[in-house]
C-alpha positions as CSV (number, residue, x, y, z in Angstrom):
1,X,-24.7,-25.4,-100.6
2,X,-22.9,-21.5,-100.3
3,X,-26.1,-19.8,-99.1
4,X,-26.3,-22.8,-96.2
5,X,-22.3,-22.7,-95.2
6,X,-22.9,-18.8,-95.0
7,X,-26.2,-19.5,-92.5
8,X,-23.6,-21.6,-90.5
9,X,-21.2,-19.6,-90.4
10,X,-23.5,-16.4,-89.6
11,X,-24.5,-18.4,-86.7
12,X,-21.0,-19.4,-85.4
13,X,-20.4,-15.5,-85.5
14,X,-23.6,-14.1,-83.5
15,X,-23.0,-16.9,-80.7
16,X,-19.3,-15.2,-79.7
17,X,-21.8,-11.9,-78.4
18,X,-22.9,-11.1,-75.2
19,X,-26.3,-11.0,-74.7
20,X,-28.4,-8.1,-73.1
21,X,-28.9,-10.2,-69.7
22,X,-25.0,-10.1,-69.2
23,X,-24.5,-6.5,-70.1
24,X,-27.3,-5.5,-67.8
25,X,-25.9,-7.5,-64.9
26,X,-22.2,-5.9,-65.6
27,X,-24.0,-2.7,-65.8
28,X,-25.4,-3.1,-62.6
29,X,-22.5,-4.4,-60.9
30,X,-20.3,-1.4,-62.1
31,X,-23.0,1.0,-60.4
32,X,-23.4,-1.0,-57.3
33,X,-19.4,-0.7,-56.8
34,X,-19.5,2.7,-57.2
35,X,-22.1,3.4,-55.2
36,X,-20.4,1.4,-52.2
37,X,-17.2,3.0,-52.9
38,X,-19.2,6.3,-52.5
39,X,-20.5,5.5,-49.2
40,X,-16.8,4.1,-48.0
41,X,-14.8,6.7,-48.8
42,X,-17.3,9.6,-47.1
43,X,-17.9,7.0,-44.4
44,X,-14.2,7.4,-44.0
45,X,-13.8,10.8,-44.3
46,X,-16.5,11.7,-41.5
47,X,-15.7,14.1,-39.4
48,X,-17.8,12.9,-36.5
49,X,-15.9,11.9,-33.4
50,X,-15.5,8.2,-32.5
51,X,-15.0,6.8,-28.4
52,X,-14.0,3.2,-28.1
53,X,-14.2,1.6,-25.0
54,X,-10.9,-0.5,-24.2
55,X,-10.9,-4.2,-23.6
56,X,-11.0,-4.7,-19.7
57,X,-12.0,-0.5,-19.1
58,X,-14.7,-2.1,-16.9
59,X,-11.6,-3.0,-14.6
60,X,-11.3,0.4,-12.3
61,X,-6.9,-0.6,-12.0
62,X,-6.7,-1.0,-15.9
63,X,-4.4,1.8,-17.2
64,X,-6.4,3.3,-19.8
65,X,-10.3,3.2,-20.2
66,X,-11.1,5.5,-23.4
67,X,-9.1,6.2,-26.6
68,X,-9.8,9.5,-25.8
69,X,-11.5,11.3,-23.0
70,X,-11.7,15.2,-24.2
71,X,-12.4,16.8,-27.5
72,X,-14.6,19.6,-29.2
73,X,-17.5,19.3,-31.1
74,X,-20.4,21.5,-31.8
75,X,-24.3,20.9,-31.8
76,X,-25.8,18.8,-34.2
77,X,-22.4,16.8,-34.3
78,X,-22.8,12.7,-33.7
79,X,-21.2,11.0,-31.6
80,X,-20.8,7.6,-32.0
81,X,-18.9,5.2,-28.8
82,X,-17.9,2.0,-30.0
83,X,-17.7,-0.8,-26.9
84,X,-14.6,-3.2,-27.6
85,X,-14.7,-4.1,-23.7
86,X,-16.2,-8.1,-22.4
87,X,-19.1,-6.7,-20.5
88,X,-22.1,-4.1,-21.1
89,X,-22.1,-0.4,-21.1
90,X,-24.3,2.4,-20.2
91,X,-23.8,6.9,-20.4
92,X,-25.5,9.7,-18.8
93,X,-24.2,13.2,-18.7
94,X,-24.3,15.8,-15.9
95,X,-21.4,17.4,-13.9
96,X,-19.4,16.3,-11.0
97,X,-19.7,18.1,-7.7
98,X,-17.0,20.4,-7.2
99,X,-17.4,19.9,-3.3
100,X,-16.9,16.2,-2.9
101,X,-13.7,15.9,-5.8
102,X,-11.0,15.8,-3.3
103,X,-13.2,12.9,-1.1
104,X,-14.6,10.6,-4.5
105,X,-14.6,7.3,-3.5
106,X,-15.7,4.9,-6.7
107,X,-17.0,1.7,-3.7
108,X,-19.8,4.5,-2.4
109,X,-20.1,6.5,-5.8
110,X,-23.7,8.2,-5.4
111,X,-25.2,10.0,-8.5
112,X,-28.3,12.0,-8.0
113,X,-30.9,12.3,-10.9
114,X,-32.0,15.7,-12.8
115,X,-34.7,17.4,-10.3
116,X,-36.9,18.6,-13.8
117,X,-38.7,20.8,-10.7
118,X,-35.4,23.4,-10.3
119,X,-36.0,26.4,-11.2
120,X,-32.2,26.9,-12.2
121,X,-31.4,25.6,-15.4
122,X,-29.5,21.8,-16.1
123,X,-26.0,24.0,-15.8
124,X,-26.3,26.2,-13.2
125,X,-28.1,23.9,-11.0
126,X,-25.8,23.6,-7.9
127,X,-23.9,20.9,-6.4
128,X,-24.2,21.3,-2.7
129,X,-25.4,18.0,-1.7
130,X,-23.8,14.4,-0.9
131,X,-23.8,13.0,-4.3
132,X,-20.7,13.0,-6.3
133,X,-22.4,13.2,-9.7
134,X,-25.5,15.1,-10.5
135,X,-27.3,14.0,-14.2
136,X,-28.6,16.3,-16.4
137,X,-30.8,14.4,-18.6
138,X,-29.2,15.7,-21.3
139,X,-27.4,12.4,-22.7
140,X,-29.0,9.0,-21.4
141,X,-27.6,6.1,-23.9
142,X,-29.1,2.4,-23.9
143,X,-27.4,-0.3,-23.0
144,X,-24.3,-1.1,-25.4
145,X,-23.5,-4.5,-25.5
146,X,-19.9,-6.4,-26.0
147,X,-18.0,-5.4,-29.8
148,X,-21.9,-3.3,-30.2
149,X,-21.8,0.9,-30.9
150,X,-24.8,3.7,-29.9
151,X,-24.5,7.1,-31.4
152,X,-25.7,10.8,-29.3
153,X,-26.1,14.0,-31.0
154,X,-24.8,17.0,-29.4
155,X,-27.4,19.7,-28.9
156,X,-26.5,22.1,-26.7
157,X,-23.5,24.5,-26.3
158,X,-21.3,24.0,-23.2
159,X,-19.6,21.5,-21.5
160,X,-20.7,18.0,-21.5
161,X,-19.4,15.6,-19.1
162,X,-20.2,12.1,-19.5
163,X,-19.4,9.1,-17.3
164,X,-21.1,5.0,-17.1
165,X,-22.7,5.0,-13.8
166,X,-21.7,1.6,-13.4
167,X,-18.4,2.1,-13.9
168,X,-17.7,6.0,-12.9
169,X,-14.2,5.9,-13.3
170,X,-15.0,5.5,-17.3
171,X,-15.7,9.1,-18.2
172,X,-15.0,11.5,-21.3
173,X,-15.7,15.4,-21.6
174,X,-17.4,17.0,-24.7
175,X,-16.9,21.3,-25.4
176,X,-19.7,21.6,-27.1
177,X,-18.8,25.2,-29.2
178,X,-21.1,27.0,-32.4
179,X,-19.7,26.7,-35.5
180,X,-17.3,29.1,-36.4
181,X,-14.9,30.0,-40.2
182,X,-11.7,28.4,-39.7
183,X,-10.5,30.3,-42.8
184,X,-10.3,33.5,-39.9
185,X,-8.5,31.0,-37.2
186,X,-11.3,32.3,-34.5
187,X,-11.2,28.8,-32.5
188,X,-9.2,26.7,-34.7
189,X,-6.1,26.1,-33.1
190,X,-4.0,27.0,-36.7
191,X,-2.1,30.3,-37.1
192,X,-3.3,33.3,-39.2
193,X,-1.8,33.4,-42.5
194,X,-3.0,37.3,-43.4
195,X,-2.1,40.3,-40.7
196,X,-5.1,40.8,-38.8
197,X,-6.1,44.9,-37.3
198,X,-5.2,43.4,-33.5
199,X,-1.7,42.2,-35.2
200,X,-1.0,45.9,-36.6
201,X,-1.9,47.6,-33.7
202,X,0.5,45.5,-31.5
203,X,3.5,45.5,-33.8
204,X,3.2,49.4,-33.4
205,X,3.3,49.3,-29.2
206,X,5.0,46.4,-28.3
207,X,2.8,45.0,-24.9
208,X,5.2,44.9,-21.6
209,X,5.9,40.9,-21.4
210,X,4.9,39.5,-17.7
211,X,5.4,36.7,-15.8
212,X,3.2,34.4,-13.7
213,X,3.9,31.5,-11.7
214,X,1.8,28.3,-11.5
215,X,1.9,25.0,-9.7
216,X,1.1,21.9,-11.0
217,X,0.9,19.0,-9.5
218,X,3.7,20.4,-6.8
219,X,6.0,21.8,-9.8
220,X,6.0,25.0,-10.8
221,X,6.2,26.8,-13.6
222,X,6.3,30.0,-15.5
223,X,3.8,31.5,-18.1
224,X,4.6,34.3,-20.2
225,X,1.8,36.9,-21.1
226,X,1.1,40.8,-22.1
227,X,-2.0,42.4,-21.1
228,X,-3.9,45.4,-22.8
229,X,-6.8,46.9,-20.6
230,X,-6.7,44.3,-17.5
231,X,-4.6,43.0,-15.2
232,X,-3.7,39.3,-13.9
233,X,-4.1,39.2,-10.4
234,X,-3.4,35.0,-10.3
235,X,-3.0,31.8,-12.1
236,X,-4.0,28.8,-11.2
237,X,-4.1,25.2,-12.2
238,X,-6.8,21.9,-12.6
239,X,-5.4,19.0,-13.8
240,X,-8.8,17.8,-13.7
241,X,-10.1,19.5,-16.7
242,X,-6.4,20.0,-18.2
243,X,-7.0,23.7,-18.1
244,X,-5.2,27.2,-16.8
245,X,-7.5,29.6,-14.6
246,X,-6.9,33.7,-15.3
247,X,-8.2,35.9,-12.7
248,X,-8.4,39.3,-14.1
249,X,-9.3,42.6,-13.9
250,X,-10.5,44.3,-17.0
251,X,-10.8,48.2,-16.5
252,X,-11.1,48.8,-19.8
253,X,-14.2,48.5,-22.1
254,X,-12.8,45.6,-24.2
255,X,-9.4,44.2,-22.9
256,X,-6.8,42.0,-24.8
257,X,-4.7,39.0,-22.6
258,X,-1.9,37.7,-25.0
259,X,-0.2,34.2,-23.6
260,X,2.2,31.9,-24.8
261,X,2.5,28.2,-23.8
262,X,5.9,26.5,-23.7
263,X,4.5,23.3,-25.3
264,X,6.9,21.1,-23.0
265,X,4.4,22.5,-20.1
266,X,0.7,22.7,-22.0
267,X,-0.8,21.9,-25.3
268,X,-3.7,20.6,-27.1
269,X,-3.0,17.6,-29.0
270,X,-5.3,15.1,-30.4
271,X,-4.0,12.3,-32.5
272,X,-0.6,13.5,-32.8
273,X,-1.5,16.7,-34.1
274,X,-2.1,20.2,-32.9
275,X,-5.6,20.8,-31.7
276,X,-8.0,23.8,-30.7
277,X,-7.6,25.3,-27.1
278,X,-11.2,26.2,-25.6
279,X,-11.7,29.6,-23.7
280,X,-14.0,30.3,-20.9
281,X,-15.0,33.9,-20.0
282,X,-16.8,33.4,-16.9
283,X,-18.1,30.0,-18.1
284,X,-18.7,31.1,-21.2
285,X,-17.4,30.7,-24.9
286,X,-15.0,33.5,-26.3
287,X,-13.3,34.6,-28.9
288,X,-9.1,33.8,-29.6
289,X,-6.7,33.7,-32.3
290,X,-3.6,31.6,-32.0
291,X,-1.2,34.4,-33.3
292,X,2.2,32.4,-33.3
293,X,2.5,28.6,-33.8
294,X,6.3,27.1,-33.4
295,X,7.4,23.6,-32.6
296,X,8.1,25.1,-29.3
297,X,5.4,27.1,-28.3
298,X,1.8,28.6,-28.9
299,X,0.3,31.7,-28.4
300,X,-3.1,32.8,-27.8
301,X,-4.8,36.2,-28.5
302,X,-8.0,36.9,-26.2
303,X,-10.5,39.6,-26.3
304,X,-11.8,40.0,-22.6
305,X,-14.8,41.6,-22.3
306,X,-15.4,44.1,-19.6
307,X,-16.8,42.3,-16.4
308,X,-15.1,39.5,-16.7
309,X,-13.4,37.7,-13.8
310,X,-11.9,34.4,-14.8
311,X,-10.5,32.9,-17.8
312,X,-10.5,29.4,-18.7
313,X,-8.1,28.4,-21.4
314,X,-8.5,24.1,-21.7
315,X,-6.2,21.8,-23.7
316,X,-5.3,18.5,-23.8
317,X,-2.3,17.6,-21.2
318,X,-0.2,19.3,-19.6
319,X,4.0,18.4,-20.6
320,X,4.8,16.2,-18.2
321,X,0.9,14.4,-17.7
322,X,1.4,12.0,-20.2
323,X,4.3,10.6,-19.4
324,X,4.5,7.9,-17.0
325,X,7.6,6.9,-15.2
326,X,7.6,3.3,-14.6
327,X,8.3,2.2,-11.2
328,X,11.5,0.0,-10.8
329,X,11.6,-1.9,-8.0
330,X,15.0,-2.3,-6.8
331,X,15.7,-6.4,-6.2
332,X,15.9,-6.7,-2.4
333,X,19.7,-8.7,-2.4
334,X,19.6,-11.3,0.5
335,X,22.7,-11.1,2.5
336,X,23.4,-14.9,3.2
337,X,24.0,-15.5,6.7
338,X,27.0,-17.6,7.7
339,X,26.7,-19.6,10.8
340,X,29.6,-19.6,12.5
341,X,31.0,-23.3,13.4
342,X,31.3,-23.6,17.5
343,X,34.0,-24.9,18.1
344,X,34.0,-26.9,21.6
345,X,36.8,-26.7,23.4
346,X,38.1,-30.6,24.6
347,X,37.4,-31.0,28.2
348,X,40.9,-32.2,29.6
349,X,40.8,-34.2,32.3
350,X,43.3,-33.7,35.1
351,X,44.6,-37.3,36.3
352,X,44.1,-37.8,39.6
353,X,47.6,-38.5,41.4
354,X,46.8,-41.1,44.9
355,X,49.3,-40.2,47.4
356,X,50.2,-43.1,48.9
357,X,50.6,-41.9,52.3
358,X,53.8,-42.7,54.4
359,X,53.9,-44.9,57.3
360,X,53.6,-43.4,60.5
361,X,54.4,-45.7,63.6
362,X,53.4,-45.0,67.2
363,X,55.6,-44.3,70.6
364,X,57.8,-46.7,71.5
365,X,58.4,-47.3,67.8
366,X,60.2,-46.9,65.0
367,X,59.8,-47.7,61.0
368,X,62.2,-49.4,59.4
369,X,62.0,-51.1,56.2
370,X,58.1,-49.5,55.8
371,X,58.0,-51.7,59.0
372,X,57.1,-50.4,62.6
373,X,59.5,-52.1,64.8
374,X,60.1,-52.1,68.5
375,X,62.9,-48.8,69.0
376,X,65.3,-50.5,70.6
377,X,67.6,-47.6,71.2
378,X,66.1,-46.7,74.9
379,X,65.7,-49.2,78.1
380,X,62.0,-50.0,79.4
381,X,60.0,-47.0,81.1
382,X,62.1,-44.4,78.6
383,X,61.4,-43.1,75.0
384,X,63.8,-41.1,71.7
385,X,63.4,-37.4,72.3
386,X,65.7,-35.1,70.4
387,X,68.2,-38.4,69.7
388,X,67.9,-38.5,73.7
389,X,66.2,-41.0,75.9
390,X,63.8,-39.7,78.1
391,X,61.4,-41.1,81.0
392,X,58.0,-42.2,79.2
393,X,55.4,-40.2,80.6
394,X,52.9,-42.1,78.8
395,X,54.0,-45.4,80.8
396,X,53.9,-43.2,84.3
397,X,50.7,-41.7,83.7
398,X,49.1,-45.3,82.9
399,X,50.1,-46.7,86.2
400,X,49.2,-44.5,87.9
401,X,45.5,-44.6,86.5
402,X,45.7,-48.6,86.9
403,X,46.9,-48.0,90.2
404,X,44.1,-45.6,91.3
405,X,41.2,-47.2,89.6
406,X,42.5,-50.5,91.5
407,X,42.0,-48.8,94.6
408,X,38.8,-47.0,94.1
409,X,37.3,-50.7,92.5
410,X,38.2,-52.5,95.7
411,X,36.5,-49.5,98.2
412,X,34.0,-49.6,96.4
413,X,33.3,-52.9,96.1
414,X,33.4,-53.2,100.1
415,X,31.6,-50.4,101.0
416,X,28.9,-51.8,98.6
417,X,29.0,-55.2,100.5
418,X,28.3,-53.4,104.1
419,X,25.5,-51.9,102.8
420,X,24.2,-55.2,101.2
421,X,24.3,-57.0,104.7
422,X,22.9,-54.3,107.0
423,X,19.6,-54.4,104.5
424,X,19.4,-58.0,104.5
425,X,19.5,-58.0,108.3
426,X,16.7,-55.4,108.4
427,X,14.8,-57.2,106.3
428,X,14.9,-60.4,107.7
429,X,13.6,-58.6,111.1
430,X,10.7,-56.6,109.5
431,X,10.0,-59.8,108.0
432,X,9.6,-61.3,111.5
433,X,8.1,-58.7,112.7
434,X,4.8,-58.9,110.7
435,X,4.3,-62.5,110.8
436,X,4.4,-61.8,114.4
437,X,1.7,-59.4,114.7
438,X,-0.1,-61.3,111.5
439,X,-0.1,-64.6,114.0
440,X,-1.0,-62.2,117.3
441,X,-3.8,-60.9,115.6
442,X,-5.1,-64.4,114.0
443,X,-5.3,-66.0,117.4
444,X,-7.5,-63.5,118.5
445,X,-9.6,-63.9,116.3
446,X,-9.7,-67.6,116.4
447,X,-10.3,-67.4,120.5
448,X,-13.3,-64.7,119.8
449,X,-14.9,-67.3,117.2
450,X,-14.7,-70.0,120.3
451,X,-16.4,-67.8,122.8
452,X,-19.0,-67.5,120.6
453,X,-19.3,-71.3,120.4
C-alpha cells in the first residue's frame, strides 16, 4: 500500500517538469530574438545614406522633391533611395552642361547618352552641345516602383550628380571623397581638440585679416580670410552647387588660405547638425581643417598647393536659402460704388393766359356797352377827329369812284353797241354778196349743161 502511494505520488511530482521539446523550443526562441535584435540594432545604426522620394515629387510645382539633395560619401558606400511617391522612378548620373543652365527648360529637357568612343574620360568629357544633361554611365538604376527601394554603390571619387530623366527636376548630388581619420579632423567638419604644427606657427605671426565681397543672389556680403603664400584675386558665388569659388594666386611652394563663415551667410548642415564642407583645388579633393567651431561661425584651414587657380569650398545652404518668405497677398478691398439718385426736376407748366381781345368798331362808330353803335356826335358826310367833326373823306372818295365808274360803264356800254351794229351790217352784206355770185355762177353752169342738150 506505502510503496504504491509513493509510485503515485513519484508520478504526480515528475509530471510538474518541463520536458526537453519545450526547453529546446525556448532555447531556440531566446537565440532567434537575439539574433534579430542583432540585425535591428546594426540595421539602425548604419551609416549608409538613405534618399526618399516625397509623395507627389513627380509633380515639377511640388515644393520639395528629396529629403535631401547633397551629402558626402565615399567609394564603396551604399546608397539606398527609398520611393514614397504614387508613380515609378528611374536614376542615371552624369553632369549638367554648364552652357545651357541659365536656358533649362524641363518641357524640352534633352539628355545625351555616354559616347564610350571619347577619348576624354566620363568627367572631363565636355559639354558643348545642345543637351542639358550628359550621362556618364556611371549610375543607371531600374525602375523603382510606388512605396519600393533600389540601392547603388559609390565607386568612384568625385562628384556625382544624379537626376530621373523622366522627371529632371528630381535630382540629388553625391561628393564622392577617400576615406580619411576623423580622429585628425582632415575632412570632418569637427574642430581639433590637440594644437596642430600649422596652429603653432600661426599663433606666433598672426596672418593680416582681409576682406572680400560676394553677391548672392543680388545681396552682398562679406567674407573674412588670411592668406599665407597666395593671394585672392576674387570671390564668387553658385547657388547651384551651394558653394564659394576662390581665385588665387599661390607664389609660394605650398600656400595656406584661412576663412571664416558667418554661419547666418554659409554652413553645412545636415539633419540639424554640423556637417563636413568639401574642397576643390582645381576640381580636385584637398586637404582642410576646421580650426575654430562657434555657434556663430566656422573656420577653415586650407593647404593650397602651388599651381592652383580656383578653390571650391561646398556646403549645404547658404543663410538666407532656406528660408522661404511666404507670399501674402494683400485682399484687394472693393470700394462700393454708390449711385447717385437723379433727381428730375418737375416740369412746371406755365398756364396759358387767352387775352380776350377788346372790341374795336369801325368809322363812323363808336363802342359803347362792348357794342359798336352808330357815333351820333357828327352830322352825315362828317366823322370824330381829335373830339372834332371833320368832313369824311372816306364818303367823298366813294362817290366819287361810283360816280366815275357810272360814267365809264355807260361809254362803254354805247361805244360797244356802235361797234355791234356796224358788224352786223357788214355781215349781212357779205352775206349777200356770195349768194349772189354763188347764184351767178350756178346759172351758168345750168345754161352750159342746156347748150349741150
Amino acid at each position: 500500500m506505502l510503496e504504491k502511494q509513493n509510485i503515485d505520488g513519484s508520478k504526480s511530482e515528475i509530471l510538474h517538469f518541463p520536458n526537453v521539446s519545450t526547453l529546446m523550443k525556448i532555447s531556440l526562441g531566446l537565440i532567434l530574438f537575439t539574433m534579430i535584435s542583432t540585425v535591428l540594432v546594426y540595421a539602425q545604426t548604419s551609416d549608409d545614406p538613405i534618399i526618399q522620394i516625397l509623395e507627389n515629387g513627380y509633380l515639377e510645382d511640388n515644393p520639395q522633391y528629396l529629403d535631401n539633395t547633397l551629402f558626402s560619401s565615399s567609394p564603396g558606400t551604399t546608397i539606398t533611395v527609398i520611393n514614397n511617391d504614387v508613380v515609378s522612378h528611374t536614376f542615371v548620373s552624369g553632369s549638367d552642361n554648364s552652357n545651357r543652365q541659365s536656358t533649362i527648360n524641363y518641357d524640352t529637357f534633352l539628355i545625351c547618352e555616354f559616347d564610350p568612343n571619347d577619348t576624354q574620360k566620363y568627367d572631363t568629357q565636355t559639354d558643348d552641345n545642345l543637351c542639358d544633361f550628359n550621362k556618364d554611365d556611371r549610375i543607371i538604376t531600374d525602375i523603382i516602383p510606388p512605396g519600393e527601394s533600389i540601392s547603388f554603390t559609390l565607386v568612384d571619387l568625385g562628384t556625382y550628380r544624379i537626376i530621373d530623366p523622366d522627371y529632371p527636376w528630381i535630382e540629388f548630388v553625391i561628393y564622392s571623397f577617400p576615406n580619411s581619420d576623423s580622429s585628425n579632423n582632415v575632412n570632418s567638419g569637427f574642430a581639433v581638440d590637440e594644437t596642430t604644427p600649422e596652429q603653432t606657427s600661426a599663433s606666433k605671426s598672426e596672418p593680416i585679416i582681409e576682406t572680400l565681397s560676394v553677391t548672392v543672389d543680388g545681396m552682398p556680403f562679406d567674407v573674412n580670410y588670411s592668406s599665407t603664400g597666395l593671394t585672392v584675386y576674387e570671390l564668387e558665388s553658385d547657388t547651384d552647387s551651394m558653394s564659394l569659388i576662390f581665385y588665387v594666386d599661390v607664389n609660394d611652394s605650398t600656400g595656406k588660405l584661412n576663412v571664416t563663415f558667418d554661419r547666418t551667410f554659409f554652413d553645412s548642415i545636415y539633419d540639424g547638425v554640423d556637417d563636413q564642407f568639401f574642397i576643390l583645388s582645381d576640381g580636385d579633393e584637398t586637404i582642410f581643417r576646421e580650426i575654430e567651431t562657434t555657434p556663430d561661425s566656422r573656420t577653415l584651414s586650407i593647404d593650397v598647393s602651388l599651381g592652383t587657380e580656383e578653390l571650391e569650398i561646398i556646403g549645404s545652404k547658404f543663410g538666407f536659402s532656406t528660408e522661404i518668405i511666404p507670399v501674402i497677398e494683400t485682399p484687394v478691398i472693393e470700394t462700393p460704388v454708390i449711385e447717385t439718385p437723379v433727381i428730375e426736376t418737375p416740369v412746371i407748366e406755365t398756364p396759358v393766359i387767352e387775352t380776350i381781345p377788346s372790341n374795336e368798331c369801325g368809322p363812323g362808330t363808336i363802342l359803347e356797352n362792348n357794342a359798336c353803335v352808330l357815333d351820333q356826335r357828327c352830322g352825315p358826310g362828317t366823322m370824330l377827329e381829335n373830339n372834332v367833326c371833320v368832313l369824311d373823306s372816306t364818303q367823298t372818295t366813294t362817290s366819287t369812284q361810283t360816280t366815275t365808274s357810272t360814267q365809264t360803264t355807260t361809254s362803254t356800254q354805247t361805244t360797244t353797241s356802235t361797234s355791234s351794229n356796224k358788224e352786223m351790217i357788214i355781215s349781212f352784206s357779205l352775206a349777200f354778196g356770195i349768194a349772189g355770185v354763188v347764184g351767178i355762177i350756178l346759172a351758168l353752169i345750168a345754161k352750159a349743161h342746156k347748150k349741150k342738150n
